[in-house]
N, C-alpha and C positions, 0 to 999 in steps of 0.2 A: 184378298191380297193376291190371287195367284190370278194368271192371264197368260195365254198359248198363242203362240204367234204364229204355230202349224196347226191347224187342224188333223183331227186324227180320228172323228167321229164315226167315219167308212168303219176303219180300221176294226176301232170299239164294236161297232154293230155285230160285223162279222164275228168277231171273240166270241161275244154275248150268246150270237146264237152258234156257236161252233161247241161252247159249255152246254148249254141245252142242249146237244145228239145223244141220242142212248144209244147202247151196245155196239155194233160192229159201223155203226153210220159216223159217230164222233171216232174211232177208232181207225178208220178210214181217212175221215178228214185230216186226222193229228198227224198220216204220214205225209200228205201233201202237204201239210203245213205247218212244219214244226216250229214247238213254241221258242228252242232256242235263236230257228235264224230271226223270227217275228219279232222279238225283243231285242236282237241285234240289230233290226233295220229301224225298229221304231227311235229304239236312241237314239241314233242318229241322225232323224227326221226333227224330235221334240226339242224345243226351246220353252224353259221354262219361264216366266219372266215373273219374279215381283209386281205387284202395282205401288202406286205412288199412295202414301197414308201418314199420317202421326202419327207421331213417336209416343201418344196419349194414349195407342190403342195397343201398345205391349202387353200383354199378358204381364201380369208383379212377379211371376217366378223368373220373367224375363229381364228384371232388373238388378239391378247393385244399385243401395244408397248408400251415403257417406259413414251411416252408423255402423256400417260395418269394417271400414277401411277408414276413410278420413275426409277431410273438408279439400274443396277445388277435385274430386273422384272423378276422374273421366280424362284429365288432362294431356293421361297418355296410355295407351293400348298396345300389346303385341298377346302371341299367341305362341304353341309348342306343343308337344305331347311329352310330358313331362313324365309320366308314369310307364309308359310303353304299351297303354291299354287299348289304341288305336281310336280313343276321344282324343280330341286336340283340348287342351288346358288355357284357359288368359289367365293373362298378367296387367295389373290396373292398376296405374299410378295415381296418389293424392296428393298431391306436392306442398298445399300448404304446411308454413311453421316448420318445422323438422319432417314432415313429408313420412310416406307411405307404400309399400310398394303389395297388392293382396293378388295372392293364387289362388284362383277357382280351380278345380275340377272338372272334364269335363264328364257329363252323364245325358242318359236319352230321353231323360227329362225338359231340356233345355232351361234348368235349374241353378242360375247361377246367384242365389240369395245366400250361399252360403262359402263363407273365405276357410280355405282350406288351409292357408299359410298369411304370415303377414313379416315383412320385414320393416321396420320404423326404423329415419333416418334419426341422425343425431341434430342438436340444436342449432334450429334453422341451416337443415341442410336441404331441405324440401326434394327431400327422394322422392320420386318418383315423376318430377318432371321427364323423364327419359324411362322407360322400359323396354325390355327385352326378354325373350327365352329362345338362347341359343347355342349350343355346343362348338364351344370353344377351346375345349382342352382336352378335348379327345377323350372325356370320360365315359360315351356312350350315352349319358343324358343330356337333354337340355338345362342349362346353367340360368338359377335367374339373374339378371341384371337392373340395375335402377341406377339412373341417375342423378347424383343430386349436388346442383351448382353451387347451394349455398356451401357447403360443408367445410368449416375451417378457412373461408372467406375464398377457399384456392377451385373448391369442387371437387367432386370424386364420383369414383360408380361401385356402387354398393354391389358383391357377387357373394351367390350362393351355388356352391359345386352341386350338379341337379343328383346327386347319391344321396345328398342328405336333406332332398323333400320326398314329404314334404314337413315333417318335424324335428324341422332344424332348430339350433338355441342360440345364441347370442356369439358365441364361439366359433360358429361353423360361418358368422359374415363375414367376409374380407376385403380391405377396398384399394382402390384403382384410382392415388391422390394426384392432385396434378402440380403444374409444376408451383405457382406463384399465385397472390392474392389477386382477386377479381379476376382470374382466367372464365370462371361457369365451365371448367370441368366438366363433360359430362351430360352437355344440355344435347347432343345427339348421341346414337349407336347403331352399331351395325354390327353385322358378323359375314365373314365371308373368306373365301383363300385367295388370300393377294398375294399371296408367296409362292405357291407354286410349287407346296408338298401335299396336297389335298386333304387338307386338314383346315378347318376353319379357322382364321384370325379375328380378333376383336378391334373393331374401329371405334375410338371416343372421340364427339369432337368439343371444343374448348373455343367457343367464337370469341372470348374479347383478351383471349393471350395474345402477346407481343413480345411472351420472354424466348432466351434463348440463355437456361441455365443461370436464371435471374437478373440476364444483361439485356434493356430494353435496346433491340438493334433492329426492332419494325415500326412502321407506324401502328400509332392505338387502336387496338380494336382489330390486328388483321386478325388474327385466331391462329391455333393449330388443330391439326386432326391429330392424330396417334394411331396405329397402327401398332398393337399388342399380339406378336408372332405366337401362335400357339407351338407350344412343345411339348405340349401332351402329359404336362406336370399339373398337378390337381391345383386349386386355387391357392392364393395366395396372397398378402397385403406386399403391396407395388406400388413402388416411386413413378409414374406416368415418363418423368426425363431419365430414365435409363434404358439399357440394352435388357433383352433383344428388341426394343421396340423401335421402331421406324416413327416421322414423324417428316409431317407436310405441313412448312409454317414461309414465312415471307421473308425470306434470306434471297441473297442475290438469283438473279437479277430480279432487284426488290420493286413491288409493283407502289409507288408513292402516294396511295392511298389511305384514307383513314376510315377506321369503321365497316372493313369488310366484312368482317364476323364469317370467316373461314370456317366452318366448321358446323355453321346453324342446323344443317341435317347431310348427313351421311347416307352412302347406298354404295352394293356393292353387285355388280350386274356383269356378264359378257358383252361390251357394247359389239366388240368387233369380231364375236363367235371364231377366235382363237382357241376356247376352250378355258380361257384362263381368266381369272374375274379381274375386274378394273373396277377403279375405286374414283368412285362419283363424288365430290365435293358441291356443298351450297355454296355460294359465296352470295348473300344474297344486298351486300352493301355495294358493290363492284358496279363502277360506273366506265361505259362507255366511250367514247369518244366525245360526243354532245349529250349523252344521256346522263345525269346521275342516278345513282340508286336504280339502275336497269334491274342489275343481280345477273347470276351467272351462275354456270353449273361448272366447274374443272373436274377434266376428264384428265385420270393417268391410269395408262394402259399397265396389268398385269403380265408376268409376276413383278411386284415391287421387290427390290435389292439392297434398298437404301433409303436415307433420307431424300426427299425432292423438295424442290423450291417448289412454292404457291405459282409462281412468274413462270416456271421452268412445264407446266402443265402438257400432255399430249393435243388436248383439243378443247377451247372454252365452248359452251352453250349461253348466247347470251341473251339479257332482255330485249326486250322491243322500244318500249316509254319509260316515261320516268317516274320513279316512285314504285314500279311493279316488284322490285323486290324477288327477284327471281330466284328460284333456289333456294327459297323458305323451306319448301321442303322437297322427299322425294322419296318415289320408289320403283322398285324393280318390278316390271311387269311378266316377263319373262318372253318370249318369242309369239309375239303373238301375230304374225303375217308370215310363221312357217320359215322362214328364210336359214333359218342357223344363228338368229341374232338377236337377244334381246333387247327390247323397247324399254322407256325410262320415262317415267310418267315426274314434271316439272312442276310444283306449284309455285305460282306468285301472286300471292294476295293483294299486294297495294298497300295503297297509305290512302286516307281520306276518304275521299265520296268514288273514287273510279273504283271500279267493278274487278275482283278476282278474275285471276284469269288460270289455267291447265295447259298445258301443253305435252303432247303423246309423241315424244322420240323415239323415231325409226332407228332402231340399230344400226351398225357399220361401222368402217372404219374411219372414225369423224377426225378432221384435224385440222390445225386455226383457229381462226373465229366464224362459229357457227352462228345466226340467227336463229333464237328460238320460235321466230315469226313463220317460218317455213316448215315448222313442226302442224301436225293437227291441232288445235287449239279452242278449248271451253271455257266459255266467256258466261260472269256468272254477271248478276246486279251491279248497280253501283254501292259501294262501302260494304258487300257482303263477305269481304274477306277468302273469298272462294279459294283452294289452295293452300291456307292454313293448314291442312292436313291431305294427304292422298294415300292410298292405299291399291290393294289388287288380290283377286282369288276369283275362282271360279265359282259364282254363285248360283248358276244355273244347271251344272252337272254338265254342261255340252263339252269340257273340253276348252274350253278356250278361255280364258281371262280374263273378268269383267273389269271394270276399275270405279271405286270410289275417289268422291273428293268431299271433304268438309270445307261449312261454308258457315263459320261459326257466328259472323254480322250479319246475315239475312233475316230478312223480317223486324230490324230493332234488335238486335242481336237473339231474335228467337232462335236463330241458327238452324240450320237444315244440312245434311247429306244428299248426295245426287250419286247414282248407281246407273253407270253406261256398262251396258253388254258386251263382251265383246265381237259378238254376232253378229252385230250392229252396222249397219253401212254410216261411216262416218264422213261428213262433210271436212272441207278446211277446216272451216270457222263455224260452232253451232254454239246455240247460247247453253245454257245451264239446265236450264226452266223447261227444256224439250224433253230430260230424261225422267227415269223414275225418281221422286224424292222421297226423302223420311225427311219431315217438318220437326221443327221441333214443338216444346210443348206453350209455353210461355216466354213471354220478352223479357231476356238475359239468361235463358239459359244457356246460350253460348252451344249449343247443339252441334257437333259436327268440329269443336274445337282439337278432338281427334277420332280418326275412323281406321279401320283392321280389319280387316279379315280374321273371321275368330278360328280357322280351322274349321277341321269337321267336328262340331262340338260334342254331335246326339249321334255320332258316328252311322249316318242314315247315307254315308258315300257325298254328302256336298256340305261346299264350303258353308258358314255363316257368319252374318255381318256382326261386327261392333260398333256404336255411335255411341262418344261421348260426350254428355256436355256439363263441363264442371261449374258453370253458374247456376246448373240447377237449387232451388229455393234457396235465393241467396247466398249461393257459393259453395253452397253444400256437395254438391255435384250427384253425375246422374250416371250411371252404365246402358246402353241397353243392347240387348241383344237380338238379333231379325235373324228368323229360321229361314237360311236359304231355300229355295225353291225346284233343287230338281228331279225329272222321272224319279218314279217310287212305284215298286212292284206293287199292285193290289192283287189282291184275294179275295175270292167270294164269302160273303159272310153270310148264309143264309139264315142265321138263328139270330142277327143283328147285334151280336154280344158284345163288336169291338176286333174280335179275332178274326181272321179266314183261315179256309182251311189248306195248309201249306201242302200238302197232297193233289193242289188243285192247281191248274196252267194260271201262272200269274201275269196281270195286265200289266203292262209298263205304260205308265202315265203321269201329269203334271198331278192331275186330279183322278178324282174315281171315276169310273163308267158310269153313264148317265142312267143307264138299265141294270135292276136289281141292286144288291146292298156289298160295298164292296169293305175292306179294310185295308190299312198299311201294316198290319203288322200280322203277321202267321202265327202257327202255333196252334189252333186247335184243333185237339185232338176229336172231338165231337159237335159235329158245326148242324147237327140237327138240335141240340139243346143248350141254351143260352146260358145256364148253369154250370155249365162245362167249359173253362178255358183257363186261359193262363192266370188270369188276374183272379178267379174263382178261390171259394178258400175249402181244404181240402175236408171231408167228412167223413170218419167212422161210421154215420149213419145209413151211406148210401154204399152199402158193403160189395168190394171189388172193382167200384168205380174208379178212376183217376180225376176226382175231379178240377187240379190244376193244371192238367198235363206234364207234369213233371218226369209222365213214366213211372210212378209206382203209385198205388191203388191203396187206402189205409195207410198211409205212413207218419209218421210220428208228429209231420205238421199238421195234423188235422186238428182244426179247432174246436170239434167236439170231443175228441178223445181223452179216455177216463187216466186218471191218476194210479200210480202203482205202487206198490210198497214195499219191498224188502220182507221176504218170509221164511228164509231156509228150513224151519221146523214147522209148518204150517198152521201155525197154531190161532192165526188171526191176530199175531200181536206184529208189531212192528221194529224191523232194526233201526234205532233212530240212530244209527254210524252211516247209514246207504241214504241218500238225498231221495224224493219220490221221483217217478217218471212218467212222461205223459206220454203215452202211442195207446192203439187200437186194441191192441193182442198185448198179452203180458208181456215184460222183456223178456222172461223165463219162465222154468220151473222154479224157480224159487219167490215168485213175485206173488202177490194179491192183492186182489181193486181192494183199493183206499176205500170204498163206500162200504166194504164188509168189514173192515177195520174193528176191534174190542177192544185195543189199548194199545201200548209201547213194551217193550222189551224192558229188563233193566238194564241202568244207564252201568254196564260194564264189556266191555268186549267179549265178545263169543255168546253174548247169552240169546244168541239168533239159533241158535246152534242146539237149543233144550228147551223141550215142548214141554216141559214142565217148569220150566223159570221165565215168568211175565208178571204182571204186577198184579194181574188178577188168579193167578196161579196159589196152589196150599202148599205150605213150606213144607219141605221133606228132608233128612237127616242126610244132608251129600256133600256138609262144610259149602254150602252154596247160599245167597240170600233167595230163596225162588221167588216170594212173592215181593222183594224189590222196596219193601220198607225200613233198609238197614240194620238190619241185625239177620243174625247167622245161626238156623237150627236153633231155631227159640220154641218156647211152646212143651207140651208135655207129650207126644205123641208124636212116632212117624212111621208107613207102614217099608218092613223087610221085605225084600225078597228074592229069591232062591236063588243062585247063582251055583248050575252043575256044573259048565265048565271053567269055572273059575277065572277067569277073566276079567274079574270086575261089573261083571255088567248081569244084573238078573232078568227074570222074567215071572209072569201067571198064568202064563199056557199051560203047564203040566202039574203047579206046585201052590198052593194057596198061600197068599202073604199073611203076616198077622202083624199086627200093631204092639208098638212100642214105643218107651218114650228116648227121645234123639239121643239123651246122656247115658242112657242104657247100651251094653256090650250087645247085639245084633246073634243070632245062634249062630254057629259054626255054620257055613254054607250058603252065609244071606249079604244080600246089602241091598242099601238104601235107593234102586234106583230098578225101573223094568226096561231100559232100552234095550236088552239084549234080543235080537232077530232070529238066534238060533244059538241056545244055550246048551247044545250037543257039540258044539264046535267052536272053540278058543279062538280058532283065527281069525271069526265073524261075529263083529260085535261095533257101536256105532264110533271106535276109532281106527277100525280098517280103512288101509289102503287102496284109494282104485286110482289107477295110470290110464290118460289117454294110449288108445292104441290105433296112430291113427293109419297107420300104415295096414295093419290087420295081419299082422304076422304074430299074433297070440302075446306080443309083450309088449307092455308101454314104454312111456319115458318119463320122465322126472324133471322135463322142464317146464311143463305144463303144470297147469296148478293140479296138487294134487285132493283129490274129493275123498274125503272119509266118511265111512257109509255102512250099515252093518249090509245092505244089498246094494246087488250092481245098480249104479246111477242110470237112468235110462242115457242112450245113446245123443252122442251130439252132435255140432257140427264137425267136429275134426274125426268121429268116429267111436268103437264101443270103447268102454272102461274093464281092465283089467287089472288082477292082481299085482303082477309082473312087472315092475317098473324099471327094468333094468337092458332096456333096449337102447343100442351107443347111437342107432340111427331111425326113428319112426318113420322117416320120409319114406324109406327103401324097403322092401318087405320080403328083400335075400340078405338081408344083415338082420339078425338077431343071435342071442346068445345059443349056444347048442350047436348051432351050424358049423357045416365041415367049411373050412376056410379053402377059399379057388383064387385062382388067378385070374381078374380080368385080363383085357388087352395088355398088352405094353407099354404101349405108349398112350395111355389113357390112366384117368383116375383108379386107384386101386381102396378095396373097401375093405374094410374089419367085418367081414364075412361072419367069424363068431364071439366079434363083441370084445376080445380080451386086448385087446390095444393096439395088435402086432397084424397088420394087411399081410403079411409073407411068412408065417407060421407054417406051411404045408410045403411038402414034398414036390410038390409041381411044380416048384419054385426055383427056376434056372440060377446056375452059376455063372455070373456072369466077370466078363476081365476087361483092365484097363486100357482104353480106344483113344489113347488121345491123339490120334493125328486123323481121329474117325474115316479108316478106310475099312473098315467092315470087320479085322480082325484085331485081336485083343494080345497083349502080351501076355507073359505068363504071371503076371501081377493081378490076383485074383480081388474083386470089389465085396465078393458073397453072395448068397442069396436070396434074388429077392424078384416078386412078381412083376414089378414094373422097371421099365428101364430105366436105370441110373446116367447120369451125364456123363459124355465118351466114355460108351462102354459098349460091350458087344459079348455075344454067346459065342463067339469064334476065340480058338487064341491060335498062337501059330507066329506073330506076326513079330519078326527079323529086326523088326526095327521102326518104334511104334512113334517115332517122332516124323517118319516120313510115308504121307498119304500114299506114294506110288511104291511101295513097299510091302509085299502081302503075299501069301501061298496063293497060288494060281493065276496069279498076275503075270502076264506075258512078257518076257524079259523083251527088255530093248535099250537100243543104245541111246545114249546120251549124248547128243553131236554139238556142239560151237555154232552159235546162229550164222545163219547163212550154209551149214552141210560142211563145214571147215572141219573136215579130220584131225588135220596135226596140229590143231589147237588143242589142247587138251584140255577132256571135262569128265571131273568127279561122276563117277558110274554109281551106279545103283542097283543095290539086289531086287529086281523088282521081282523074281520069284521064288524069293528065300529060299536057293535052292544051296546056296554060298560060294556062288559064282556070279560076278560082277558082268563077267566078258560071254554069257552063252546064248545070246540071241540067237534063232534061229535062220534071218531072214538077212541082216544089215551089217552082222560082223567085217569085218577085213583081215586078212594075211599082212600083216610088218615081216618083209624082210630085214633080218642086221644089216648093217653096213659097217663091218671091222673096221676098214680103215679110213672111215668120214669121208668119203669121198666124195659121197652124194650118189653114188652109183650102187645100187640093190645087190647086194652077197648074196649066194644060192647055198651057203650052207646052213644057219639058223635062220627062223624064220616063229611068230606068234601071231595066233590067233586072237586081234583087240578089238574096240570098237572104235577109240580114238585113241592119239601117238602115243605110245607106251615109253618112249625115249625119253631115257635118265631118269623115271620117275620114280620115288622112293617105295619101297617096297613091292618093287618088283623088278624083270630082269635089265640090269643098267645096260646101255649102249644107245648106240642110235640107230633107227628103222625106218624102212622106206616101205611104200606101197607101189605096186605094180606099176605103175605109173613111170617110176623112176627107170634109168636106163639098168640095166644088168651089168653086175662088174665082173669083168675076166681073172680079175686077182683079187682077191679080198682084205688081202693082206699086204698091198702098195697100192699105195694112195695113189702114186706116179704111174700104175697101170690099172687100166679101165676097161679097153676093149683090146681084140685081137687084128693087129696090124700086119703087112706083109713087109716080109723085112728081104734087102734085096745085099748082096755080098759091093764091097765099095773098096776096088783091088788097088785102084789111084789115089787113092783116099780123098777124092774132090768133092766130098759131100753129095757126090751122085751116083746112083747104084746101078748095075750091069742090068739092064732090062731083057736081056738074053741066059741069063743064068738062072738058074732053077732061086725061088725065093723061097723064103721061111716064115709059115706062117706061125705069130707069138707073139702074146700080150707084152713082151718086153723086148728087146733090144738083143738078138742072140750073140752080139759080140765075143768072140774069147770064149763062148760056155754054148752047152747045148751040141755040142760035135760041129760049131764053128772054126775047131781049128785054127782059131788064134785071128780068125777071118774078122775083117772090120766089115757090118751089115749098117744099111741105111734104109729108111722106108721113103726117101725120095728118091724119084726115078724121071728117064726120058722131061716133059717139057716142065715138072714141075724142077727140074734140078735149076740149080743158079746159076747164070752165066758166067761162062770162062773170062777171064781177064786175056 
């Protein structure tokens, strides 16, 4: 199957022998020639290609037949990754009768025999004509979809929200009805953001609706699409003609056609790499000018807003001849010439004996009536239906896009698939028959009636094909599955086991190196012995080996490994309350191999617990049944013995037992039992307590199961076993009971140092006061004491006024100024160093002179020290005050005098003063006072006087 269209055998040579260098010579070469850039260039050199083969030489894990899904299997194909397991999952529609919709799994088996899910439509609703897995509602999984035209005459699409695969129940289906009887609801789907929140929307389309809310106002047969706005609300059963949904059907300006069937298949692509997806319509009944039944593709450009007319389209794609049926189907190729713009792969099958035809649409931004003639164009047989189905994915690992088309009438309708590269140097016009094919198997089975890209299914990094053909043996239908073909690291396998060893520089190729024994798959851990690998099954026998490479050596998978039993009293009998276990080594010390085995315990709890109570055990007088035959201290005999320290518990080390019978009184100082370990000491005896201690600060804890034991338990994993079970923290092993209690950090976890409840019991333990405006000092509202710091609080107190952060002992007084440095605004001051002076800045204060008599002019008799205008403010001294700035007043007490003027005697009284006479300097008017002499003064004088009349 597989065939390289680059040569790469140089390349191989060199590797081969660059593996073969020992010591510093291959160590040498690996710097010149590292294996990452080698495998960087090679990929990008290799073209993997398929060859051309039957669909008869599938491997059977590579199929799906109808028994496991339904009759017509194959019909319709999509893919997903359903799980989040990085397999891609299908989805296979059976559509006969009430129809079928089944989900595989995917695994790197390439195993698709087995349906992980099924969802079956209702009476004659033939689900699964239509399939999908795609995320829709924003739930993070892929949602299944089916479609099924028959359902309730109207059609619908069957949705399962992808949270509840994949065992879902009959409740978790919801559907998606449409509007009116014989629409076929649902006979396409798509998913894609046509809206332009970047959230995927659901496309149905409905080719033989005409309704508009049950009013036929198109002609018959034009179709609608739908457009289902995701809003990110989980599934749900939906009326098809309501909001939010958008819907593209033949309302004005009405195209006067009949039998469009709008809607035969759906796509949703960037044609004109705007960013934004555009929604591709079939129309594959859409006739021409002189053609009929051309077909057509309608383009409406992204984001949609609204409803749009069929007529109202951004740009047609239309047929060539007549009959071709353009727009049967379609899909999204993705950008495959680089440009920014996805490509739109067109099928049009025909009618009759003319030959299917493909057409490969160049993105851009298309608009009018396109000719789909001027597209690239694959021209299959005559009547092979070519086009019926198209699909795309990368099947060769390069990078670029290959594209299927099904071609379900080739051969008698043996039907075949044809697989174009996208590598490929393509002509205008090539026929079909040039590419690689998958034939089908027998005539009618319709092979290729639909094709898919199945995802990466065996998650080996490339895509692989699906080819359906649901006329398989007689309508039965068929799946099959073709394992893509690209680069795959190999590994040298020198022990031919299947594995290489992934420690080893791996070849990137289509196929294996022609020299030595290569693998695809890594993992062994020992590639000199063939014994040793992943698929290997694990042995006890072969002690410290790993023989699956699992990374652990002996472990419980190993399929020789002995059975274990449950033993606590090691008596060789068994707890039959403990299930057995299989590993290498005992589970424990209290286990014994099954194969030493002497019997069972009796059927009563605890009796795991007394080496003397088994069912092959001699009854003894302890109100116990020992030997497990239902009755209690039977018999005439049982032996005593000595119990010094009274405890209950005897022994025979120091004291001889003697016999007697069970209903007999036992002599003072005896009982029926020797489990005691040391009957000098009451406190040790086999219902002592031992405490994990695993911290090893000398006392346990009590969360841990605790083991009774007349001797210390040997040591475990968490550590030894002590008396002492009264340890509040075994983690920590400065917390135990006795310890003098400390303070950690502050501002850190604080510990019960000595176990009694209380972390702040000791003297070291600050007093701390309440900080709520957290500036570092505390008032004198005291919180208590305690190690760790409490919220707003502080070791300082002091602080003046604990609601204001700039408020504190040693805080730098300053003033508080009106933005912009505005003094005689005034603003509330602040003790910022609780000194109980608001006003004692060092640095920014100011002098306010009064001004007695408002005059605006600065008094020289009082005068305060403020930050801002202390004038008229309450509780403090009232008046109004200037700062230096102001002019100085000569009176303070007349308003009507300010400054000191010269005042000149005015003998004529002409309001002019005698510029020759001695003048009086004074803030006022020395008229009549001041040893004026009754004299009239003026302070105008020479040119400023007023002229004489």
């Amino acid at each position: 199957m597989s065939q390289k269209r680059t040569s790469v055998v140089a390349s191989l040579l060199a590797s081969a022998a660059l593996s073969s260098c020992s010591g510093s010579e291959q160590q040498e070469a690996s710097k010149q020639e590292g294996p990452s850039t080698e495998l960087a260039t090679k990929k990008q050199s290799l073209e993997c290609n398929l060859g051309s083969m039957s669909l008869a030489d599938v491997p059977s894990l590579q199929r799906l037949g109808s028994s496991a899904c339904g009759t017509q299997m194959g019909s319709a194909l999509s893919s997903g990754d359903t799980d989040g397991d990085g397999k891609s999952d299908i989805l296979v529609g059976a559509p006969a009768g009430n129809g079928a919709a089944c989900l595989v799994r995917g695994n790197g088996l390439l195993d698709i025999r087995t349906v992980h899910s099924k969802l079956t439509g209702d009476v004659s609703a033939r689900a699964g004509s239509s399939v999908l897995l795609g995320n829709f509602n924003s739930s993070g999984k892929a949602e299944l979809l089916a479609g099924g035209p028959g359902f309730n005459s109207r059609g619908a699409v069957y949705a399962v929200d992808g949270n509840k695969l994949p065992a879902f129940v009959g409740a978790d289906v919801f559907k998606y009805v449409g509007a009116a009887a014989g629409d076929d609801t649902g006979t396409a789907l798509a998913t894609g953001d046509l809206t332009g929140d970047g959230a995927s929307d659901l496309v149905v389309g409905a080719p033989l609706s005409e309704n508009n809310g049950g009013a036929a106002v198109a002609p018959s047969n034009s179709g609608i699409v739908y457009v289902v706005k995701n809003t990110g609300a989980a599934v749900a059963n939906t009326n098809l003609y309501t909001t939010p949904i958008y819907r593209i059907q033949n309302l004005a300006p009405v195209i006067s056609q009949t039998d469009l069937k709008a809607g035969t298949s759906v796509a949703v692509a960037d044609l004109n790499g705007d960013g934004k997806g555009d929604l591709l319509v079939g129309v594959p009944g859409f006739d021409t000018a002189s053609i009929p039944d051309a077909g057509a593709v309608f383009v409406f450009y992204g984001p949609l807003t609204g409803n749009r007319s069929l007529g109202g389209a951004d740009a047609r794609l239309v047929g060539t001849s007549p009959d071709s049926l353009a727009g049967s189907s379609l899909a999204r190729v993705g950008d495959l010439d680089g440009d920014g713009k996805d490509e739109l792969l067109v099928g049009a099958p025909g009618r009759g004996s003319q030959p299917g035809r493909v057409y490969l649409v160049s993105g851009g931004s298309l608009s009018g009536t396109v000719t789909l003639g001027s597209s690239k164009t694959f021209v299959g047989q005559p009547g092979d239906l070519a086009g019926t189905s198209v699909a795309s994915g990368d099947f060769d690992g390069d990078g670029k896009a290959d594209l299927l088309v099904g071609a379900p009438g080739d051969s008698g309708s043996q039907g075949a698939a044809f697989l174009i590269y996208g590598s490929q140097t393509l002509m205008p016009t090539q026929n079909l028959s040039s590419f690689t094919t998958f034939a089908g198997e027998l005539a009618g089975d319709q092979a290729g009636r639909a094709v898919s890209s199945a995802g990466d299914f065996d998650g080996d990094g490339v895509a692989d094909i699906l080819v359906g053909a649901p006329g398989y043996s007689g309508g039965q239908g068929q799946v099959y599955l073709i394992k893509g073909n690209g680069p795959r690291s190999w590994y040298p396998d020198h022990d031919e086991d299947g594995f290489g060893d992934s420690g080893a520089v791996a070849m990137l190729d289509c196929v294996p190196p022609s020299i030595g024994h290569w693998a695809d798959k890594a993992g062994d851990c020992e590639d000199s012995n063939p014994a040793i690998n992943p698929d290997a099954a694990e042995l006890c026998s072969t002690v410290g080996i790993d023989d699956n490479c699992d990374g652990q050596a002996d472990d419980s998978t190993a399929s020789d490994a002995p059975l274990w039993f449950k033993d606590a009293d090691h008596d060789l009998h068994a707890d039959i309350f403990t299930s057995l276990e299989q590993s290498c080594s005992a589970p424990g010390a209290d286990w014994s191999r099954n194969e030493d085995r002497l019997g069972d315990e009796c059927f009563e709890p605890g009796a795991d617990e007394d080496p003397d109570s088994n069912e092959h055990a001699l009854e003894a007088c302890d109100t116990k049944d020992n030997n497990c035959n239902g009755e209690v201290d039977e018999g005439d005999g049982a032996v005593w013995y000595v119990d010094v320290d009274h405890d209950g518990f005897g022994s025979d080390t120091e004291f001889f037992p003697y016999r007697a019978g069970c209903s007999s009184v036992p002599r003072p100082g005896y009982v029926s039992n020797r489990a005691d370990c040391n009957d000098r000491d009451a406190s040790l005896n086999p219902n002592t307590p031992w405490y994990v201690d695993a911290d090893g600060d000398g006392v346990g804890n009590s969360t841990d199961p605790v083991v009774r034991s007349c001797t210390r338990p040997a040591k475990g994993s968490k550590g030894e076993y002590v008396r002492d079970g009264s340890d509040c923290n075994d983690a920590d092993n400065t917390v135990r009971p006795g310890y003098a209690e400390v303070c950690e950090d502050e501002n850190g976890p604080q510990k019960d140092n000595n176990c009694n409840g209380t972390p702040d019991d000791t003297l070291a333990a600050p007093t701390w006061f309440k900080d709520e405006d957290g500036d570092g000092f505390g008032s004198a509202a005291q919180l208590g004491r305690f190690c760790g710091k409490p919220s707003k609080s502080s070791k300082e107190t002091g602080d003046c006024n604990d609601s204001q952060p700039l408020s504190y002992p040693g805080n730098t007084e300053v003033c508080e100024i009106a933005p912009g440095g505005d003094r005689y605004t005034y603003v509330e001051q602040i003790d910022n160093d609780c000194d109980g002076d608001v006003n004692d800045p060092e640095s920014n204060r100011l002098l306010w002179h009064g001004d007695g008599d408002r005059d605006n002019h600065r008094g020289s008799v009082f005068a305060l020290w403020r930050c801002t205008n202390p004038s008229d403010r309450p509780g403090d001294v009232r008046g109004k005050y200037l700062l230096e700035d102001k002019p100085e007043d000569c009176n303070d007490a007349d308003a009507g005098a300010t400054v000191v003027k010269q005042w000149y005697p005015d003998s004529d009284h002409d309001g002019c003063g005698d510029p020759g006479a001695p003048g009086i300097s004074s803030c006022y008017n020395p008229s009549g006072v001041c040893g004026g002499g009754g004299t009239t003064y003026v302070n105008v004088t020479g040119a400023a006087c007023p002229p004489k009349p």
